[in-house]
C-alpha positions as CSV (number, residue, x, y, z in Angstrom):
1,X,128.4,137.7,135.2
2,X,126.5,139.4,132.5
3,X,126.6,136.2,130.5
4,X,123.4,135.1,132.9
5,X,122.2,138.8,132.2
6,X,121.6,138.6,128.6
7,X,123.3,140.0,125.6
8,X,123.6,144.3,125.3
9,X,126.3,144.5,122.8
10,X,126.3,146.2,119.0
11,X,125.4,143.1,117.9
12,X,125.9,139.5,119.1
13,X,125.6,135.9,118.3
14,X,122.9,134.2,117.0
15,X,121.1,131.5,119.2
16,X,123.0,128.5,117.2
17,X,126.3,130.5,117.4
18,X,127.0,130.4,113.5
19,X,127.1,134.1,112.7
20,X,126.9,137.8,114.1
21,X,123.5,139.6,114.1
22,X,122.2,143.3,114.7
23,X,121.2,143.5,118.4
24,X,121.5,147.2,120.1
25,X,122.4,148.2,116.9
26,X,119.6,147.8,114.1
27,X,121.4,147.8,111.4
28,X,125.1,148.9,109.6
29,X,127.1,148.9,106.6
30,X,130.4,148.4,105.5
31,X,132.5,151.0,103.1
32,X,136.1,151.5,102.3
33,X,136.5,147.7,101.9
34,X,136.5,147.4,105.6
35,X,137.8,150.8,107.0
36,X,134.3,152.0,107.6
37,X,131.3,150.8,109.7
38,X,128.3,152.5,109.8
39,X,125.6,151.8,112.7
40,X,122.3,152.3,113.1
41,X,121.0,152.4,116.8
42,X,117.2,151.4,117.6
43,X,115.3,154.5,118.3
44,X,113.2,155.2,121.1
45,X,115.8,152.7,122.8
46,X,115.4,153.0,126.5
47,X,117.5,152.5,129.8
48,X,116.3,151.1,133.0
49,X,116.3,154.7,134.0
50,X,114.1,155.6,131.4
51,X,116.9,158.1,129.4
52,X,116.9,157.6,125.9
53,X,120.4,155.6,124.4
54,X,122.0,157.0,121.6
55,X,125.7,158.1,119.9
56,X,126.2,160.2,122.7
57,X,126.7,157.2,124.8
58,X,129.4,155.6,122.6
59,X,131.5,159.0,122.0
60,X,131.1,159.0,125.3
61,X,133.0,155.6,126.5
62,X,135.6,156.1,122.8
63,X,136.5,159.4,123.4
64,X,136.1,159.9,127.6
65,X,136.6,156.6,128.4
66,X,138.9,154.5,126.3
67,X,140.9,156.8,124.6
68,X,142.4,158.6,128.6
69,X,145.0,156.8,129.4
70,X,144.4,157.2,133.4
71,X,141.1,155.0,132.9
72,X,142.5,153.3,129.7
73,X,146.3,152.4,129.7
74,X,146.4,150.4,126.2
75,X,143.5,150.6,123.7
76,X,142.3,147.7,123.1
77,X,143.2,145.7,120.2
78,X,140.0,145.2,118.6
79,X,139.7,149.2,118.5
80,X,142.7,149.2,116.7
81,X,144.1,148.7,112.9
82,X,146.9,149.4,111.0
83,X,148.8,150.4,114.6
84,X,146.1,153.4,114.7
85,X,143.2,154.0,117.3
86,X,139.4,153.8,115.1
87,X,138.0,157.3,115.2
88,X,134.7,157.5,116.0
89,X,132.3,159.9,114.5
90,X,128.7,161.2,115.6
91,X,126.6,161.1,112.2
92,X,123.4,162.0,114.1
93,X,121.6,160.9,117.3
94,X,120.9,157.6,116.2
95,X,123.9,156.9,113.4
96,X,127.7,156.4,114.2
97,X,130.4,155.8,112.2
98,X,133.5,153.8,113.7
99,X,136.5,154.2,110.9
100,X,139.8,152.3,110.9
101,X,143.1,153.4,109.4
102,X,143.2,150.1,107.5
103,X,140.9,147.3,106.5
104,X,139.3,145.6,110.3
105,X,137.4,142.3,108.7
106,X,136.8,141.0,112.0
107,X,135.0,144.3,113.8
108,X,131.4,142.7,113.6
109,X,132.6,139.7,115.2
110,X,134.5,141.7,117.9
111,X,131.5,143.3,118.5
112,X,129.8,140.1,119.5
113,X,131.8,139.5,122.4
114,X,131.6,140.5,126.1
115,X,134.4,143.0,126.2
116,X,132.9,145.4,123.9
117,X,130.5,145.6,125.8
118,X,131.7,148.7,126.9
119,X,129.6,150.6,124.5
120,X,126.8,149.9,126.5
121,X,127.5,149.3,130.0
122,X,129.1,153.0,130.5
123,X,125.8,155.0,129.9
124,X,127.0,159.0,129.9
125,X,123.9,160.3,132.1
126,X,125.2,158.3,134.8
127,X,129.2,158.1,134.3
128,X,129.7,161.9,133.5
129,X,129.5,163.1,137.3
130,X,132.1,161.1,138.4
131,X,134.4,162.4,135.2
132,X,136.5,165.2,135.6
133,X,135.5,166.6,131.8
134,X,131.8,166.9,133.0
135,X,131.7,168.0,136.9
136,X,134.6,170.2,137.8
137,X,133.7,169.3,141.6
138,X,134.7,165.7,140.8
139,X,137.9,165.4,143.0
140,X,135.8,166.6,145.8
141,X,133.1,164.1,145.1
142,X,136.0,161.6,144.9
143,X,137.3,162.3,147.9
144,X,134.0,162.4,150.3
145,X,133.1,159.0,149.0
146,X,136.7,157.8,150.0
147,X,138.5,157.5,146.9
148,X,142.2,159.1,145.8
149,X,141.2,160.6,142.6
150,X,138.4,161.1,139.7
151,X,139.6,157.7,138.0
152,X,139.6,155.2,140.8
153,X,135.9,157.1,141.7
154,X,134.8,156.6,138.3
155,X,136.5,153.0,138.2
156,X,134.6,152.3,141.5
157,X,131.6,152.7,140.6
158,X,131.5,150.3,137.7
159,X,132.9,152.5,135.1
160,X,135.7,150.3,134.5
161,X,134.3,147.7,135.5
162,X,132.1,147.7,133.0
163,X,135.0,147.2,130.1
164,X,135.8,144.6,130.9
165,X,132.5,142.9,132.3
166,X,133.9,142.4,136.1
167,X,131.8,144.9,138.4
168,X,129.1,146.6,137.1
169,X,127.1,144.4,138.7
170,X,127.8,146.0,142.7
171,X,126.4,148.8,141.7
172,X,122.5,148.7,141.3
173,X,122.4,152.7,140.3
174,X,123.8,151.8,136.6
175,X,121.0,151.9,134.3
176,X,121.2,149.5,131.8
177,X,119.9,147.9,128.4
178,X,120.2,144.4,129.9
179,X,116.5,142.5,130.5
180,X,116.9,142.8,134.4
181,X,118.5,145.3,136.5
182,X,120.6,144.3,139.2
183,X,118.3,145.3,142.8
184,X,120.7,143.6,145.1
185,X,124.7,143.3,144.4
186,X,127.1,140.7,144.9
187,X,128.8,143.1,146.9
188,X,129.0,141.4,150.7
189,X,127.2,138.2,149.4
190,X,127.6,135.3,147.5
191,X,123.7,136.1,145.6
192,X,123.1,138.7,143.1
193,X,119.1,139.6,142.7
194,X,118.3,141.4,139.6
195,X,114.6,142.3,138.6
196,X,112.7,143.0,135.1
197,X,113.9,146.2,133.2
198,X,110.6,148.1,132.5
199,X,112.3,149.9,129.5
200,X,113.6,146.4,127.7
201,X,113.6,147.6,124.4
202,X,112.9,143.9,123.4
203,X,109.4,142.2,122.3
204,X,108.6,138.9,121.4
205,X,107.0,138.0,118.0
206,X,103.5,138.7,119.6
207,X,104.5,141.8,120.3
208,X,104.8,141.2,124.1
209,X,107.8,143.2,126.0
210,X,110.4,140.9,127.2
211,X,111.9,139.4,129.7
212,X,109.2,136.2,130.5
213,X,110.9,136.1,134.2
214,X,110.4,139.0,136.4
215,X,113.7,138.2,138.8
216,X,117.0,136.2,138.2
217,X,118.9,135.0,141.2
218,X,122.7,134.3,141.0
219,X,124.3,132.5,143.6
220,X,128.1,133.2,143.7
221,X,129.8,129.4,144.4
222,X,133.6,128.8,144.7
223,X,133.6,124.6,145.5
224,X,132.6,122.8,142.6
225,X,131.4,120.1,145.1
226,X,128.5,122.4,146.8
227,X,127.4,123.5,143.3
228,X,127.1,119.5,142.5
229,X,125.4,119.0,145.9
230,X,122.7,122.0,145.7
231,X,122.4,121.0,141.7
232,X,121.0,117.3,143.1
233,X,118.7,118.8,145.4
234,X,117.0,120.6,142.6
235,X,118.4,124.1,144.0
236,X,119.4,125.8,140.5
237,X,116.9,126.3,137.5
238,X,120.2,126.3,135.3
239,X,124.0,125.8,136.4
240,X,126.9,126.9,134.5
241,X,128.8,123.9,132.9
242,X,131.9,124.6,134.7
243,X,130.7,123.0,137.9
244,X,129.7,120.2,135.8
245,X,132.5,117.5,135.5
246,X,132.8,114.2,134.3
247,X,133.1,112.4,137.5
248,X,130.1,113.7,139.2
249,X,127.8,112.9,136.0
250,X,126.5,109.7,137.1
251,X,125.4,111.4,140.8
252,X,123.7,114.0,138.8
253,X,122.1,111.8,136.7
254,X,120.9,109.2,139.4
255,X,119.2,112.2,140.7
256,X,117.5,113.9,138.2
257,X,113.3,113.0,139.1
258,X,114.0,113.6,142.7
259,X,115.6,117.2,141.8
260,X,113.3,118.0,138.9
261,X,115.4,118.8,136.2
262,X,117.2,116.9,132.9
263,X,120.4,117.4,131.4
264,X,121.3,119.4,128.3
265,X,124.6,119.1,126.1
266,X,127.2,121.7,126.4
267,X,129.7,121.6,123.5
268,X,132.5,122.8,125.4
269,X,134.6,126.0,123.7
270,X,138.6,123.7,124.2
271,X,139.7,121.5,122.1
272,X,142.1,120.1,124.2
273,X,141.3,118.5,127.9
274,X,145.6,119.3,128.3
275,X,147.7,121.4,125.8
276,X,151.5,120.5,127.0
277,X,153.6,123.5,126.3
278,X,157.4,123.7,126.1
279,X,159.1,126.9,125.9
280,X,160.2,127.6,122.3
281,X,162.1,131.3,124.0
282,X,163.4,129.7,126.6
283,X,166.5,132.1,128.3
284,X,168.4,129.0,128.8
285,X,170.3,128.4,125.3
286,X,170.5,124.9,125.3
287,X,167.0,124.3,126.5
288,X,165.9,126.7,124.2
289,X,167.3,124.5,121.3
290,X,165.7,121.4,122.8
291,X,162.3,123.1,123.0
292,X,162.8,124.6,119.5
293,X,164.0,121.0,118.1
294,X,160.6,119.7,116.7
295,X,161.9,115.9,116.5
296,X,161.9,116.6,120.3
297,X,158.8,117.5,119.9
298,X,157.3,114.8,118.0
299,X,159.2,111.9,120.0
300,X,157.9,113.6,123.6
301,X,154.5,113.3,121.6
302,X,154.7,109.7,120.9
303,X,156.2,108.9,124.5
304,X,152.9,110.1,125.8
305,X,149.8,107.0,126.4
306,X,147.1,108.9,125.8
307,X,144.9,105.9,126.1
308,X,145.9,105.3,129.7
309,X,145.6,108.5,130.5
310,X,142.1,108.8,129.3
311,X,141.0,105.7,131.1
312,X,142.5,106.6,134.7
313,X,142.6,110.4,134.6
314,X,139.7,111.8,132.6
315,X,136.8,109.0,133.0
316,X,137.1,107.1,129.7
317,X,135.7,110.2,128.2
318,X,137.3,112.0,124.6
319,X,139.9,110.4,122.5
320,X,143.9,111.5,121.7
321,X,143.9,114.5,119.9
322,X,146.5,117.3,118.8
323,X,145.6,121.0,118.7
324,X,142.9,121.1,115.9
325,X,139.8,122.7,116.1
326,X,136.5,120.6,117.2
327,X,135.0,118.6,115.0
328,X,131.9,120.8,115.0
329,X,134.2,123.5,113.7
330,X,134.6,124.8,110.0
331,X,138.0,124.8,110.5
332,X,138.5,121.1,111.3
333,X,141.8,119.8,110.8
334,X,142.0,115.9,110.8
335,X,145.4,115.5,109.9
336,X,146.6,117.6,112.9
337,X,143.7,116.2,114.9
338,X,145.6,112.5,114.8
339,X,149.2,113.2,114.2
340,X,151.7,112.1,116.2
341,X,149.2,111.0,118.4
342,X,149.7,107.0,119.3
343,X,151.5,105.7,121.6
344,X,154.9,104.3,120.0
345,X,157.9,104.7,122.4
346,X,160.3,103.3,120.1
347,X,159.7,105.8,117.5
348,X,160.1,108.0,120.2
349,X,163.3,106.4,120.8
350,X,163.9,107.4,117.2
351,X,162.9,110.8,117.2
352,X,165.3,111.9,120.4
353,X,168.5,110.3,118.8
354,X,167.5,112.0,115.4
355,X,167.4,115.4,117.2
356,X,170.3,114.5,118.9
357,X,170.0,113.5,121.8
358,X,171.3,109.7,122.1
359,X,174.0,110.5,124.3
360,X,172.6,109.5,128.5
361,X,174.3,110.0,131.7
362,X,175.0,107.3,134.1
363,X,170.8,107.2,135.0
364,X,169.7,107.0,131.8
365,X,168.7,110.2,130.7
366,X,169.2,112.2,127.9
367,X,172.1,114.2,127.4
368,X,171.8,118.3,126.1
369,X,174.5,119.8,123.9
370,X,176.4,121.3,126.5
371,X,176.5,117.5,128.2
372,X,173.9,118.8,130.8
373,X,171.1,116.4,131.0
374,X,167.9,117.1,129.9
375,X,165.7,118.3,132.9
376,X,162.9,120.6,133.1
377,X,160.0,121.8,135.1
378,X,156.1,121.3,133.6
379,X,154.1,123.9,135.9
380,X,150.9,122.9,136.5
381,X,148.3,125.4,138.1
382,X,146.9,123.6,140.9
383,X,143.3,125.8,141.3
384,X,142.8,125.1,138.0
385,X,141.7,121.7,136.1
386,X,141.4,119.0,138.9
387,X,143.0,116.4,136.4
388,X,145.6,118.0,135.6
389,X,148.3,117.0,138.6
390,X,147.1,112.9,137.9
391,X,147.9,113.9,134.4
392,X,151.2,115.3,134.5
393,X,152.6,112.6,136.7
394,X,151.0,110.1,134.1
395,X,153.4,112.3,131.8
396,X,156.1,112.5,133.3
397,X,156.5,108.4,134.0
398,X,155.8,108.2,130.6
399,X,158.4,110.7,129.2
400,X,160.9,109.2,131.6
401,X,161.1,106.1,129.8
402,X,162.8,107.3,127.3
403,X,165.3,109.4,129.3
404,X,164.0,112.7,129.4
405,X,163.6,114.4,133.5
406,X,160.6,116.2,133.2
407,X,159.3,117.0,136.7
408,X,156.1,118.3,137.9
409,X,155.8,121.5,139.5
410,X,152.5,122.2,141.1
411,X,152.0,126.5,141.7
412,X,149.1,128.6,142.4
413,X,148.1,130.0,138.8
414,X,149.2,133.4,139.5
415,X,152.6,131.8,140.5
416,X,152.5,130.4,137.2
417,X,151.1,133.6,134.9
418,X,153.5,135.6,136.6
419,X,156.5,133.2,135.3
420,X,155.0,133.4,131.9
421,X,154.8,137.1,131.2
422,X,158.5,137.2,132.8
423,X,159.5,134.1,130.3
424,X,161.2,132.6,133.1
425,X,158.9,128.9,133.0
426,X,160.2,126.0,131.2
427,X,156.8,124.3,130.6
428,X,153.3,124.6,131.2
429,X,149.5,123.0,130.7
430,X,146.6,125.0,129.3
431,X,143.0,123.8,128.2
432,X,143.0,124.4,124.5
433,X,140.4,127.7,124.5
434,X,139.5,128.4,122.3
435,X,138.8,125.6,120.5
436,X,136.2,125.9,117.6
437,X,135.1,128.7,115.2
438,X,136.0,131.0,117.7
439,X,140.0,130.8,117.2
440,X,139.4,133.1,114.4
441,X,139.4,135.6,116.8
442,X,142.1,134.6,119.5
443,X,143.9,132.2,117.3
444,X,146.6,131.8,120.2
445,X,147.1,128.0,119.7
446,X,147.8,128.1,116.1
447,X,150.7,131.2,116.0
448,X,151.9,133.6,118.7
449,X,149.4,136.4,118.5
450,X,150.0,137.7,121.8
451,X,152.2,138.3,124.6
452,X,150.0,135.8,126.5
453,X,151.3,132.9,124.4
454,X,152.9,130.4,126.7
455,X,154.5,128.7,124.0
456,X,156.5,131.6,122.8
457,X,155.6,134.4,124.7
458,X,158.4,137.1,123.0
459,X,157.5,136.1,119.4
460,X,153.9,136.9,120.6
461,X,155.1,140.2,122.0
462,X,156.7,140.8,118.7
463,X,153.6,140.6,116.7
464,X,151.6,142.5,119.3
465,X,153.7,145.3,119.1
466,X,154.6,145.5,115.6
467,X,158.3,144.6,116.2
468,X,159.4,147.2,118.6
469,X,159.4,144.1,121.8
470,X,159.9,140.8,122.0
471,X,161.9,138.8,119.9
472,X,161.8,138.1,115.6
473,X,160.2,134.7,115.2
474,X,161.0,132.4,112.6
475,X,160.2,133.1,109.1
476,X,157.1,129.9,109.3
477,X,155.7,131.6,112.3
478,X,156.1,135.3,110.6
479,X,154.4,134.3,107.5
480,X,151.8,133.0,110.0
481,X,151.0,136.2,111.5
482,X,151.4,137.9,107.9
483,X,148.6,135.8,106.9
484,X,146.2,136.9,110.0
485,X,147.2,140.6,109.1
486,X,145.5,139.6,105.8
487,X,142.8,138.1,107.5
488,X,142.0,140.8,109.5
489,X,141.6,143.2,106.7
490,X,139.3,140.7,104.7
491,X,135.8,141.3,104.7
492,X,135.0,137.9,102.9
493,X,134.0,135.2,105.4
494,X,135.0,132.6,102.7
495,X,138.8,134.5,102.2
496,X,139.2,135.0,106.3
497,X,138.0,130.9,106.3
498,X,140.6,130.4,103.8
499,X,143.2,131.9,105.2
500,X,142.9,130.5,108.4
501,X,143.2,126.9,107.3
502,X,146.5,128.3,105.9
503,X,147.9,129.4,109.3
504,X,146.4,126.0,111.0
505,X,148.5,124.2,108.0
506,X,151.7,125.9,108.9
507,X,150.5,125.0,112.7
508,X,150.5,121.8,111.2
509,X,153.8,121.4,109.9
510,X,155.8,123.2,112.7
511,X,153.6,121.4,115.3
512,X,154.3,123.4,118.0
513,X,152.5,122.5,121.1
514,X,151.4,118.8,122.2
515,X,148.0,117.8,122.6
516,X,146.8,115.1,125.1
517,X,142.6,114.6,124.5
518,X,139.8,115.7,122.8
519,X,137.2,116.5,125.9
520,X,133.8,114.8,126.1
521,X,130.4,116.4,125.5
522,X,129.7,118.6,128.7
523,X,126.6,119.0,130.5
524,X,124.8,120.9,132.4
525,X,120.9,120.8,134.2
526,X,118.0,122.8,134.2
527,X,114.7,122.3,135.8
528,X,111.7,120.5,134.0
529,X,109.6,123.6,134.4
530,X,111.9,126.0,132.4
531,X,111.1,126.5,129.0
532,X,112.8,128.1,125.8
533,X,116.1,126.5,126.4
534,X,118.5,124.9,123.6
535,X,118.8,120.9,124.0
536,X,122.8,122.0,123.4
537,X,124.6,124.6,124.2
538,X,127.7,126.2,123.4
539,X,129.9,126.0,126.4
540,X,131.5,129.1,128.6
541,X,134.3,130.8,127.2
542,X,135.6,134.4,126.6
543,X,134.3,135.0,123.1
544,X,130.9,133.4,123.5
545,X,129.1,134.2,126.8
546,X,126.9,131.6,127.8
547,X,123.2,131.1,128.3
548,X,123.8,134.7,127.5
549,X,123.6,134.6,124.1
550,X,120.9,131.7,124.0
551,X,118.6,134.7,124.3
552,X,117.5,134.7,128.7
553,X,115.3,137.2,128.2
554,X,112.8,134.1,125.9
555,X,113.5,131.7,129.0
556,X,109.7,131.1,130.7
557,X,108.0,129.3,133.7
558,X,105.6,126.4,132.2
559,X,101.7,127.7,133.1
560,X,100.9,126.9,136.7
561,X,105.1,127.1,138.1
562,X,106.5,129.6,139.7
């Protein structure tokens, strides 16, 4: 929600997305090659409530918030280096000093991004009644308002919430930096009302205080089809590109003077409209060494006709593509962009009896090395991407052909995420985020950074955890994750750029999860009358919040509209 709010972090992106920039934060620098960053807060900087911001605040949410483990279970990552929580020091009212056990190169960046957010959203004048550190009454309190303890009480009213961007919203006593403050919740409604912040600490060139608008309306919508519907009828000054697909483009477009409004570019954040994910840890042995065979790998990629599949399923729109980053992207990668991509089933004919697997059962399919034929389940999340059940079955014909029983198992997503963490799926589909510039900091598609990797999900809770879980990947995909260590710790743009083309390389070579098709330029509308609005955007995703960081607070009426 706060992407529509505006931008309160640290810092945060600039309005073409090409670089970090001091925002709450007015200035810092950077000592110890990397272990230290210093910050400079704005002074004077005010709340909704009118209470000054300061270090206080942060201490606050590091040391009373993140670092108790009943609010807090696992630190986050991007507070951590070198397997060691950051301390964070008070230097004065207005100056803190966040220093890491090792080299961080990637803090500013992390900074940028909605979850750390936290350092703002968690303001101590409000939070500190309902923690048990500040109001020795708190269980009391906890209990009269109907909650168990101190931490689901502080939790409940946005404290937690506010981590991790999800709820600070229902609760309009929060003062805030943002350029509105929420006056009406979400909370038993599908509309959120927030109204100008008299203290924005913002001003525009001509000194004026922002925000232009004096309210914002959010209206909450779960069917992509009323969102279409209301967008035609010139309901919404600006709608998220998520609602916007490919198929209902030419209805929104057919109706764009009778609604008042125009479309805008959104260069969406995947680079993939269908990643196809086998499991290289499967339990099963003998699947396991099918999955892990990368001539499999190659040949199921060549089985696939991308072309059809972009014609039928996703509106003639994109073009076959692997897992590298957009073209927009400094990290561009043509070779993996095109390999293995055209449709050729002899050579993937050639590719299955080279990993060997030219031995068929009576039907025609593919023989194992324990004589078991080759079968296996693709989940596909059914409230997800509304292509992707035509797709899979487009796959699955396809990969048939050449004797290989892939069948398509349609699951709720939860079903699905649930049968990831527990490694019990055999494949799955993902959308390719991220996709661009921002895989430098969640570089999932490239290696196994995380337990979250559906690929590979115990070499991804080796790395996570240093080695203690999961399972030892192979030396390719260890040298991988050596090289993000050394990214991490870099401080150089230009040596982190280098040496993530060095992990995408090694991505490269091992080619470990299939790409279908580059997506299309999104879209999305806004009306005629509102001004200050990019011609392109960068599209919705976890690292980037957008409009949010297109700067909301500049957006204005044209003289003589409302």
């Amino acid at each position: 929600m706060y992407q529509f709010i505006g931008d309160a972090g640290l810092t945060r992106w600039n309005r073409d997305w090409t670089g970090v920039v001091p925002n709450v934060a007015e200035s810092w620098e950077i000592g110890g090659d990397g272990r230290e960053y210093t910050f400079h807060l704005r002074r004077g900087m005010k709340r909704s409530d009118g209470e000054l911001y300061s270090t206080d605040d942060i201490l606050f949410v590091y040391d009373d918030v993140v670092r108790v483990p009943e609010l807090f279970p696992i630190i986050p990552d991007w507070l951590m280096a070198g397997g060691k929580p950051v301390e964070v020091e008070k230097v004065d009212d207005y100056t803190v000093r966040f220093v890491f056990a090792e080299p961080f190169g990637l803090f500013l960046q992390r900074l940028a991004t909605p979850e750390a957010n936290i350092f703002t959203t968690i303001p101590f004048n409000y939070f500190k009644q309902f923690h048990q550190k500040y109001n020795p009454d708190v269980q009391r309190l906890a209990e009269d308002e109907g909650y168990a303890d101190w931490p689901t009480l502080f939790t409940g009213k946005g404290g937690l919430g506010a981590a991790t961007a999800t709820s600070w919203w229902q609760n309009v006593d929060i003062p805030t930096l943002f350029p509105w403050r929420v006056t009406k919740p979400i909370t038993g409604g599908a509309r959120m009302v927030a109204e100008r912040n008299p203290y924005y600490w913002k001003t525009d060139p001509d000194g004026r205080q922002l925000p232009y608008l004096d309210d914002l309306v959010v209206d909450i919508i779960t069917q992509p089809e009323v969102a279409v519907l209301r967008a035609t009828e010139g309901q919404y000054s600006l709608l998220q590109d998520e609602f916007m697909t490919l198929r209902d483009k030419p209805v929104v477009a057919r109706s764009r003077e009778t609604g008042g409004y125009h479309l805008i570019d959104v260069l969406l954040s995947n680079m993939n409209n269908a990643l196809l994910c086998f499991n290289l840890t499967h339990k099963d042995p003998a699947l396991r060494e099918v999955f892990q065979n990368k001539d499999f790998r190659i040949a199921m990629s060549y089985a696939i006709n991308r072309e059809a599949i972009i014609k039928t399923v996703f509106q003639r729109q994109g073009e076959p593509w692997q897992t590298s980053p957009l073209r927009e992207s400094s990290f561009l990668d043509k070779e993996l962009a095109k390999q293995y991509t055209k449709f050729d089933p002899v050579a993937a004919d050639e590719y299955l009896d080279r990993a060997g697997y030219s031995s068929r059962d009576a039907e025609g399919f593919r023989l194992r090395s324990d004589g078991r034929r080759i079968t296996f389940n693709l989940s596909v999340r059914v409230d997800s991407i509304a292509t992707w059940p035509d797709m899979a079955e487009l796959v699955r014909t396809d990969w048939k052909k050449v004797g290989i029983d892939m069948r398509v198992q349609a699951e709720p997503g939860t079903r699905v995420f649930d049968k990831v963490e527990l490694n019990d799926h055999d494949a799955t589909i993902d959308d390719g985020y991220p996709g661009s510039d921002d895989a430098l900091l969640d570089p999932i598609w490239y290696f196994p950074s995380n337990s979250g990797c559906q690929y590979a999900v115990p070499w991804g809770t080796w790395y996570e955890t240093g080695g203690k879980e999961g399972s030892e990947p192979p030396a390719s995909i260890k040298r991988q994750m050596e090289l993000y260590d050394q990214l991490k710790a870099s401080i150089e743009p230009s040596r982190q750029s280098e040496l993530f083309k060095e992990i995408i390389q090694i991505a490269k070579d091992e080619f470990l999860v299939i790409g279908i098709a580059l997506p299309g330029m999104g879209y999305s509308i806004v009306q005629n009358e509102l001004r200050n609005i990019p011609d392109e955007m960068q599209g919705s995703g976890g690292q980037v919040p957008t409009p949010g960081f297109t700067q909301p607070e500049q957006y204005y009426w044209s003289e003589g509209d409302g």
